[in-house]
N, C-alpha and C positions, 0 to 999 in steps of 0.2 A: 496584101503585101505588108509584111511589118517591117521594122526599123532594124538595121543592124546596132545592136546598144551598144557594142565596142565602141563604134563610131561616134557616137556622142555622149558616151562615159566619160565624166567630169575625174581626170587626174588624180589620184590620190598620193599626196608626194608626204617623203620621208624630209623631216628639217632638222640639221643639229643645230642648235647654238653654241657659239663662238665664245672664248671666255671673255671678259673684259668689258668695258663701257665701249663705244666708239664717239667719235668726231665727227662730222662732214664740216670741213673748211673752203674758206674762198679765200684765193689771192688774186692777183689782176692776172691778164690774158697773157701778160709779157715779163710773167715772173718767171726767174730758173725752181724747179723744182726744189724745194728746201731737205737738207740733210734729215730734219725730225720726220719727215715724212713714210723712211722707207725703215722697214723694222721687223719684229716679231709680229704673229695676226696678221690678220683681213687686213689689205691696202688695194686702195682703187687712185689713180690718180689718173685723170680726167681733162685734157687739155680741148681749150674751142676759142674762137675767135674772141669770146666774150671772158673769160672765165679760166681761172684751173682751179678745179675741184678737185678737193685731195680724202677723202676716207681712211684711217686709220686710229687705233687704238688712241682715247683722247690724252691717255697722261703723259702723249708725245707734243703733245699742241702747243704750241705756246700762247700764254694767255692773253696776249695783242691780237694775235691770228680772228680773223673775222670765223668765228664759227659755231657752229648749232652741238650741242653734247648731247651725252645722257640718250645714246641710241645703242639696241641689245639688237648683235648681229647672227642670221642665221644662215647655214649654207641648206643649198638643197641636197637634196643624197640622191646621186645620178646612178646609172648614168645615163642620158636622154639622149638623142638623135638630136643633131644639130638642125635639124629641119621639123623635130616633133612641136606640134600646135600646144596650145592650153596651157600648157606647165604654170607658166607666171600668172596667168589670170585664173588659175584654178585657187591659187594661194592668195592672191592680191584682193580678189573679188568678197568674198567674205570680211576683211578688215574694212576696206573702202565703202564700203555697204554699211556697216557701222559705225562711222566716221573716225576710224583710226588712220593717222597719219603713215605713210610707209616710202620707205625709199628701197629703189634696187636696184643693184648693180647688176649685169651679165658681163660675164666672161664667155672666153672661149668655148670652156669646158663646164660652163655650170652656170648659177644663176645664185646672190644672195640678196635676201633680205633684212634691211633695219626697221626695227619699229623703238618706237621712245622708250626708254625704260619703265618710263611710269604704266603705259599701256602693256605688258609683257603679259601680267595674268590675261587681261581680256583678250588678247591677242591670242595665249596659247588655248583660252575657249573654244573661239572663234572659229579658230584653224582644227582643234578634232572637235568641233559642231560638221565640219566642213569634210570628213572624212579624212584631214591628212594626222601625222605622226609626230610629233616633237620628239627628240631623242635628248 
């Protein structure tokens, strides 16, 4: 009996990159969402008992705001089944393995990725070492 390879064929996903630097910021758990937040570009804002994490293009930030920069966003190019397996660890697995830093958002309808700007070449290695596409 052999193996159905569909079945365990490792995803090969298409990624654009987003123009712009991004942010990921912290305010406290019981802040109102701030006006710089919401804008042009990628925005994720993130609320939890501990925390609201705000994502957004960094030259919105204000430079008090606790936050990490210098992060180059990519989206996935769908479109995927809301219940399809792999997708994010098809793409994650190859950076993490190499010790690049990576954050992601999912949404509804998709899935992005940040990596640090510094890491961006090794990154786009990485990812078509790994069979996926930068666009």
């Amino acid at each position: 009996m052999t193996a159905n390879r569909s079945a365990t064929a490792t995803p090969r996903i298409r990624l654009k990159q987003l123009p712009g630097l991004y942010a990921i910021s912290r305010l406290e758990a019981g802040h109102g969402i701030p006006d710089w937040a919401d804008g042009p570009g990628f925005v994720s804002i993130t609320r939890t008992d501990d925390e609201l994490s705000i994502t957004c293009l960094q030259e919105r930030v204000p430079d008090l705001a606790r936050q990490d920069r210098d992060w180059v966003a990519f989206k996935f190019e769908g479109p995927f089944a809301f219940g399809e397996t792999g997708i994010v660890l098809s793409v994650i697995r190859p950076l993490s393995e190499n010790g690049l830093g990576i954050f992601v958002v999912s949404t509804f309808e998709g899935d992005h990725l940040l990596v640090k700007a510094a890491d961006q070449a090794a990154a786009a290695r990485l990812l078509g070492d790994a069979g996926h596409t930068l666009l």
